[in-house]
DRENGU-922482 format. One record per residue (C-alpha): x, y, z. Coordinates in steps of 0.2 Angstrom, whole numbers, padded with zeros to 4 digits, always signed. Layout:
<pts>
XYZ ...
</pts>
This chain:
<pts>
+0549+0655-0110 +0532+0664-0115 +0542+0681-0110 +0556+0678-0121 +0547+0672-0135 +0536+0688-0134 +0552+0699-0133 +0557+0692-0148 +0542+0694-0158 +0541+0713-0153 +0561+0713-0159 +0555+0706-0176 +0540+0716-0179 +0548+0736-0172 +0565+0729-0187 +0548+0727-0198 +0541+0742-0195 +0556+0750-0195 +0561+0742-0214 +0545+0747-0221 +0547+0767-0213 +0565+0768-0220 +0556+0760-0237 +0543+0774-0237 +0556+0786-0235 +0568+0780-0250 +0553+0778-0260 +0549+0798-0258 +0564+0804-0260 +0568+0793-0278 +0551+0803-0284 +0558+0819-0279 +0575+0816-0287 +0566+0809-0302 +0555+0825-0303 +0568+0835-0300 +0581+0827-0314 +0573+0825-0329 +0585+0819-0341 +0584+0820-0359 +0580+0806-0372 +0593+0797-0378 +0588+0789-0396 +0602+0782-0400 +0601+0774-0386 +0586+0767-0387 +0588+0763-0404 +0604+0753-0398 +0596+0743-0384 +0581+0739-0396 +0593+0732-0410 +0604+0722-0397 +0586+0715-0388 +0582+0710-0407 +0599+0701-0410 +0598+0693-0393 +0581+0686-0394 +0584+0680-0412 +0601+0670-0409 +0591+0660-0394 +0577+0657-0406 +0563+0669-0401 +0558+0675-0418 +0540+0677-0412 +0546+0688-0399 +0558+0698-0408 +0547+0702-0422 +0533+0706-0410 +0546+0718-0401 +0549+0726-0419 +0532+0728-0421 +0529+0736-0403 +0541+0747-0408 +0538+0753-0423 +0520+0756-0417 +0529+0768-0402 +0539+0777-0414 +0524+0780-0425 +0512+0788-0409 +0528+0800-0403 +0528+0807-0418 +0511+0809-0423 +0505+0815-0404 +0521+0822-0400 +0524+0814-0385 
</pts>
């Protein structure tokens, strides 16, 4: 029974192992695509998701939340374009 629980165990921890070096791997090649594609901002866009966020948090009743995301970016917009960032 011992030897057939310990090969178990060494089953589970070599799938482990194996999971987290196929995880390192994926992680490293998503940061070279990412520096590799660099992908132009989109305003309208952005603009786009902020207004539906807004709309969204302010039909369930967030107001606080909404205004707050206003004012978070607004604040944004303002240090792009004065740091031009």
């Amino acid at each position: 029974m011992k030897n057939i629980w310990a090969n178990i165990k060494v089953s589970v921890l070599n799938f482990v192992e194996r999971i987290k070096f196929e995880w390192h791997h994926i992680k490293e090649i998503f940061r070279a695509f990412k520096r590799e594609m660099r992908i132009p901002e989109n305003h309208d866009l952005r603009i786009f998701f902020f207004v539906v966020a807004y709309i969204l948090l302010s039909l369930v009743g967030m107001y606080n939340l909404a205004h707050l995301l206003a004012f978070v970016y607004i604040i944004l917009l303002l240090e792009r374009k004065f740091h031009g960032n």
